[in-house]
N, C-alpha and C positions, 0 to 999 in steps of 0.2 A: 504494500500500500504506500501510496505516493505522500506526501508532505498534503499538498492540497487533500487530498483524498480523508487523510487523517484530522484535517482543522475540519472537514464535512463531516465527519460522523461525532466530532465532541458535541455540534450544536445542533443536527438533525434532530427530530421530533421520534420519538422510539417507536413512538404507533405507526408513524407514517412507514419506517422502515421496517418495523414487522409484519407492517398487511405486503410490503413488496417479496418478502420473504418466504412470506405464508403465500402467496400468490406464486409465485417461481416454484415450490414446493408442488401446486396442487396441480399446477402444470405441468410438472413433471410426472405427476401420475404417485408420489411416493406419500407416506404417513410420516410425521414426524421421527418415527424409531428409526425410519429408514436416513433421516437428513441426519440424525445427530449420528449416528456412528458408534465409534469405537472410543472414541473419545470426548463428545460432548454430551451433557447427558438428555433425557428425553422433557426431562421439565425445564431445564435450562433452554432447549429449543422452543418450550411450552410459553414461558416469561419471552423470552426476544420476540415471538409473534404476535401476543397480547401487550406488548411497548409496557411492558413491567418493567423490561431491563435494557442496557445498552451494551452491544457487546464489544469488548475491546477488539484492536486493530487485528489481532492471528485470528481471532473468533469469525468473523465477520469475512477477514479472505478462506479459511477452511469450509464455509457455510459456499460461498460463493463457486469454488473451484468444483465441490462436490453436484450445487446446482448447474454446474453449467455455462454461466454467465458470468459479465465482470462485474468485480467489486462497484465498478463507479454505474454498473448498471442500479445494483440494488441502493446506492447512496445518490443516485439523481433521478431515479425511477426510470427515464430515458434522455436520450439525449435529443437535440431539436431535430439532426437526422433523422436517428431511427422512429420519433414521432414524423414527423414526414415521410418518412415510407411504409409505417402503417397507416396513414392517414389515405397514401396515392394506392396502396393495396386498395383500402375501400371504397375508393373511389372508380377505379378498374372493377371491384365486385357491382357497384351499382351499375354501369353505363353496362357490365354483362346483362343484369339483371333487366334493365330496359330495351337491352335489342332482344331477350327470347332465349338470350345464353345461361340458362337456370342453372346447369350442372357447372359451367369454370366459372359462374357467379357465388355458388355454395360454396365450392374450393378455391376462391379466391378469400373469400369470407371468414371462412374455417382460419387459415391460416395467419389472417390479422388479428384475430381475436386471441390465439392463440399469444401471438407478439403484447400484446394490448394486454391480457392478465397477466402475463408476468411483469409486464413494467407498471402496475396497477392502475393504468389508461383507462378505469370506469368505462367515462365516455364515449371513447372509441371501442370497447366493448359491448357495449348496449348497442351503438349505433352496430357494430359486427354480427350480433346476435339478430338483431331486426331485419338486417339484407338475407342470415341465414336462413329466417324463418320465410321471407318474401322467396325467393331462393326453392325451398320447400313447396310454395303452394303454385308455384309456378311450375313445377316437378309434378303435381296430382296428387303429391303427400300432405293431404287437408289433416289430417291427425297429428303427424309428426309438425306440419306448422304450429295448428294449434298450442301444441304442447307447447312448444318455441317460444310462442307470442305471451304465452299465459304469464308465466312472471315477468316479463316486459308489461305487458299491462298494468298488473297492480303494483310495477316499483314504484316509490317515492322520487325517482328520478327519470330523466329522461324530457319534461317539459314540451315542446311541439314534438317532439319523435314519438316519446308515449301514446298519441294522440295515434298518428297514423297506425301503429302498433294495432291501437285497438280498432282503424279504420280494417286492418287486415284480419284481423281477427274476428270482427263481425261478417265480413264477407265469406273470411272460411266456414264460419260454422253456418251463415245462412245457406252456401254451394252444398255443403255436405248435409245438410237438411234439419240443423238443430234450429229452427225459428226460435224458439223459447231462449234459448241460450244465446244465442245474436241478441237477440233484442236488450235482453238482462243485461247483458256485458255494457252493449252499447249505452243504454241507460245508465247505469253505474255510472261511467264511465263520464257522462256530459251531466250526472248530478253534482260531482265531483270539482267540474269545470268551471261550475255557475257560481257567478260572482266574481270569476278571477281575474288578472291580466290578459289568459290569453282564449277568454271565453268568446270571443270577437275575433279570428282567424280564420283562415282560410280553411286550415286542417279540422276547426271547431263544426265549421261545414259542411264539410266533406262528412264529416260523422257522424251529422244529424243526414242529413239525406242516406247513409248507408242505413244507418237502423231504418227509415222509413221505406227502404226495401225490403227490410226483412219484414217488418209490420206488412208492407201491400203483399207478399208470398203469403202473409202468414194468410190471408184473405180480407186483412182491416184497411181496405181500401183507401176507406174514407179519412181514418188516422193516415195513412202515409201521406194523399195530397195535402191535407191541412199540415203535415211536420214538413213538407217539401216549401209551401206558401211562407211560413214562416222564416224558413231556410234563404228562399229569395228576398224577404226584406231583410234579414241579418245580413245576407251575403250584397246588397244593395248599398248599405253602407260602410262596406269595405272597399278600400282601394284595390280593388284585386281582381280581376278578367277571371282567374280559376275560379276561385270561389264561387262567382253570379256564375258563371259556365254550368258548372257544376250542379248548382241547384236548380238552372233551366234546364239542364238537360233531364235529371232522374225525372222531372216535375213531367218531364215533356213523353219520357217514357210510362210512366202510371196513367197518362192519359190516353197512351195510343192502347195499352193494354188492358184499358175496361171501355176500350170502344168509342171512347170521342176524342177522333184519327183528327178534326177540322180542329180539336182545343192543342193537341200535342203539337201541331207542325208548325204553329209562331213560336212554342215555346222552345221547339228542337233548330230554330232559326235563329233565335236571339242567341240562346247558347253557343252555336255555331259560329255567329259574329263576334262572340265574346272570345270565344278558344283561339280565335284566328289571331289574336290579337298578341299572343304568347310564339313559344317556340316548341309545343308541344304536340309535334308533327303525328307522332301516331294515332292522337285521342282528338284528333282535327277530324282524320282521315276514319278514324271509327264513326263519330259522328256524323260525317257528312252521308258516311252510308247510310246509318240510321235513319238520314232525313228522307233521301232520295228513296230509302223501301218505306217511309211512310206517304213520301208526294204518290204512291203506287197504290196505295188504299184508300184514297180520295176518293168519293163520289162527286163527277169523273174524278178520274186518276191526273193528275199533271204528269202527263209519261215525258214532255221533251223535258221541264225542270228537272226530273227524278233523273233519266239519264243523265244528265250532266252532272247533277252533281255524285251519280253511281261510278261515273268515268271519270272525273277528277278525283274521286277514293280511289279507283283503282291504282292510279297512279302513285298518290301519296303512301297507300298500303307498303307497295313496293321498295318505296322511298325511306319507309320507315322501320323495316326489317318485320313485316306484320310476319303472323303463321301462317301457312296453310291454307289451313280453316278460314281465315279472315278472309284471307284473300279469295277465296273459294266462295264463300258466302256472298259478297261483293258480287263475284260476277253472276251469281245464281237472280240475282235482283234485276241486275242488266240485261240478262239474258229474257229476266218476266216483261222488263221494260221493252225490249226488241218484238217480244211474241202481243203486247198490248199497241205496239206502234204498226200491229201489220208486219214485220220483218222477221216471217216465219221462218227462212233460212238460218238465218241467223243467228235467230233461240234454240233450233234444232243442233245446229254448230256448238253452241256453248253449252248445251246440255250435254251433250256427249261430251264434250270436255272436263266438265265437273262432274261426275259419273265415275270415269276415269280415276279422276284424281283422289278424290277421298271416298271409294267405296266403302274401303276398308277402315280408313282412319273417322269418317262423321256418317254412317248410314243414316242417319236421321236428312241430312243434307242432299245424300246423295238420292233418300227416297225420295224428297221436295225436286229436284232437276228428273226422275223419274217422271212423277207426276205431270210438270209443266211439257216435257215431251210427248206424253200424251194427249196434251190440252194444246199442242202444235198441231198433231196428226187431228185432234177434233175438229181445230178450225180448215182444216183442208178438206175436210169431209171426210176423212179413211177411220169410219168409226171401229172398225178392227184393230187396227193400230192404234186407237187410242187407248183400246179397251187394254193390249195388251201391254202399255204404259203405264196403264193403273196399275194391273194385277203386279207387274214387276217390281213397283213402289211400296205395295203392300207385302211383297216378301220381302223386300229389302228392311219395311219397318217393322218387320215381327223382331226384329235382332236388336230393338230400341227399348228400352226401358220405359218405365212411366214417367212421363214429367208432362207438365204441359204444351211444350212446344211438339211433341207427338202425337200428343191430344187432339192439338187443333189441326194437322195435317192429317191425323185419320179422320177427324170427321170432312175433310175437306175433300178427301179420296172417297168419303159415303157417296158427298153428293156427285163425285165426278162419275162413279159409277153409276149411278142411279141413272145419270143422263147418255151413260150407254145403254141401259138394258139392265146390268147386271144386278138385280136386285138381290139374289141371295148374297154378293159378295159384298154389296152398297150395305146389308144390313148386317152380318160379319164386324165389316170398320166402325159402322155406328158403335155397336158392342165393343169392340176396341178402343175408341176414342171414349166412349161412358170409365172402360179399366184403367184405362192411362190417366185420367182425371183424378180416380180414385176412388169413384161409382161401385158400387158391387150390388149385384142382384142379391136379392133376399131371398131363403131358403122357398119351397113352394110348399103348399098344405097338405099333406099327408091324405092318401084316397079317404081313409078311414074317417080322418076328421072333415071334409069337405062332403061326405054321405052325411055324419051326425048334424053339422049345419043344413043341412036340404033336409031336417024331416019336420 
């Protein structure tokens, strides 16, 4: 130990340097019997971690050499370097975690955190854990996020990051179907907030309109628009495009989702204008989608609006490293818009395109371009070929689980059947779409008991 090194630990704070100690330790995977040795004893390394004691100069480098690390590590916790290169590690985890790169975003993450507890960088640990958890649920592991997020949520620490925390964490558990526990969390969470400095943010927002999606699944409708309404005048009096975006949008989707498509589309406009207004290219290009498949369910449809703004997502999607899926989705709308403008080539073109492309990975998506290519062959008149566009959209969505977005395309393949002919199978999908909702028929009455009523 150096001269400087040794006037640093006479006047160091002992606690300060036994959580760094304790932290190097736990990182390392070992229990105290294992750091003290042969020669220091286990209570002695008990007292240095709880700053009961200060260990002299050999103490301190034997503790050090055994951890791994240098002495001036554990006596400045880090230096402004190695806080800079965990800092640009997390920084390299997030922009993974924004283009779609979940897995070298985990493992970029992993390994700052790592850095960050042994030099007891809280901050940059919390913040580590948070991208790890985002990381996770961007991976399909809504469990192992959750677990992630959960003591992030309730730390004491953390201030706007805790917030998003539990923005993610509400969202996980509404995806993975726990409404009751979304909602709790979330509530907690913003009862917590009220009254504070930073109950007036953007992220404060953000997480009122996320509970108020879990509330409109849960089916309280009515609670989600009035928590969304409220949302846009909080978010009204912030200086902030995300924010007001934000609330116009969810606002704009609960409206196109209980059917009044003419109240959703100013709101999914203003929104629109709002995002534009930032640099958040991908949630531009999602929205703009959004708008252009709701300008398609106008009574009329605005088909030349809807495509253009369907073909301007397309592009940004692109631009923006979207998935797949997005991207897929995207032209499935363009393609409805081609087949609504007359340009049944066209539709027939991109359906077999996105067919293709995500059979395997979104059947629910790829039974909806089924569908629409049968409703190509209808308007040509080849009602064989149309019929035989349905039926392949209904085997395709037998392999779909229940949710609502299945729901409404089985009952949408009833009617399309109905309108070939096909009524045993029109009424097949009905009974599908009643399942996927979550409808169940009720048991029938027993011969016996339906004689004793009839005497």
């Amino acid at each position: 130990m150096d001269v400087l090194e040794a006037d640093l630990l006479k006047v160091i704070d002992p606690s300060e340097l036994g959580q760094r100690i304790r932290a190097a330790r736990v990182a390392k995977g070992w229990n105290q019997t294992q750091l003290a040795g042969d020669d220091i004893s286990v209570g002695y390394v008990s007292r240095i971690e709880s700053g009961q004691r200060r260990p002299n100069s050999a103490t301190l480098d034997a503790l050090a050499a055994r951890l791994g690390v240098p002495t001036e590590h554990l006596l400045r916790g880090v230096t402004a370097r190695e806080y800079d290169e965990i800092k640009l590690t997390l920084d390299f985890a997030e922009l993974s975690l924004e283009t779609g790169q979940h897995l070298e975003a985990e493992s970029q993450a992993r390994q700052a955190v790592d850095r960050a507890a042994v030099a007891s960088q809280d901050e940059l640990v919390f913040r580590g854990n948070y991208i790890v958890a985002r990381a996770l649920e961007g991976q399909g592991n809504l469990d192992d996020a959750i677990l992630a997020l959960e003591p992030l949520v309730y730390a004491r620490q953390g201030g706007l990051l805790r917030i998003k925390c539990a923005i993610a964490m509400v969202r996980c558990l509404k995806v993975s179907g726990d409404l009751t526990r979304a909602i709790e969390v979330g509530e907690r969470v913003m009862a917590s907030l009220a009254g504070s400095h930073i109950d007036s943010c953007d992220e404060a927002v953000q997480l009122t309109v996320t509970v108020a999606s879990a509330y409109f699944h849960r089916g309280d409708t009515g609670h989600a628009v009035r928590m969304c309404r409220k949302a846009i005048v909080k978010a009204e009096g912030l200086d902030s495009s995300v924010a007001r975006a934000s609330a116009y949008w969810n606002a704009s989707v609960f409206e196109a989702q209980r059917g009044s498509v003419g109240n959703a589309v100013p709101l999914a406009e203003r929104a629109l204008a709002l995002l534009s207004e930032g640099e958040d290219s991908r949630n531009v290009a999602r929205l703009r989608s959004a708008l252009g498949s709701m300008q398609l369910e106008l009574d009329p449809p605005e088909v030349p609006e809807a495509l253009r703004n369907l073909e301007t997502a397309a592009e940004e999607l692109v631009w923006s490293s979207a998935g797949a899926h997005e991207i897929a989705a995207n032209n499935c709308c363009i393609a409805r818009a081609h087949y609504l403008a007359g340009d049944l080539s066209r539709a027939e073109e991109m359906c077999a395109e996105i067919i293709d492309a995500v059979k395997t990975e979104s059947p629910l998506l790829a039974a909806e371009a089924e569908a629409l290519a049968g409703q190509v062959a209808a308007a040509r008149g080849d009602a064989d070929s149309a019929a035989r566009g349905y039926r392949r959209a209904v085997f395709t969505l037998t392999s779909v689980g229940a949710d609502k977005d299945a729901a409404q395309l089985w009952f949408e393949l009833a009617d399309l059947l109905e309108d070939v002919g096909d009524v045993t199978a029109a009424r097949d999908a009905y009974r599908s779409a009643a399942a996927a909702s979550g409808l169940r028929a009720r048991p029938k009455v027993a011969a016996g008991v339906t004689q004793l009523l009839q005497r």
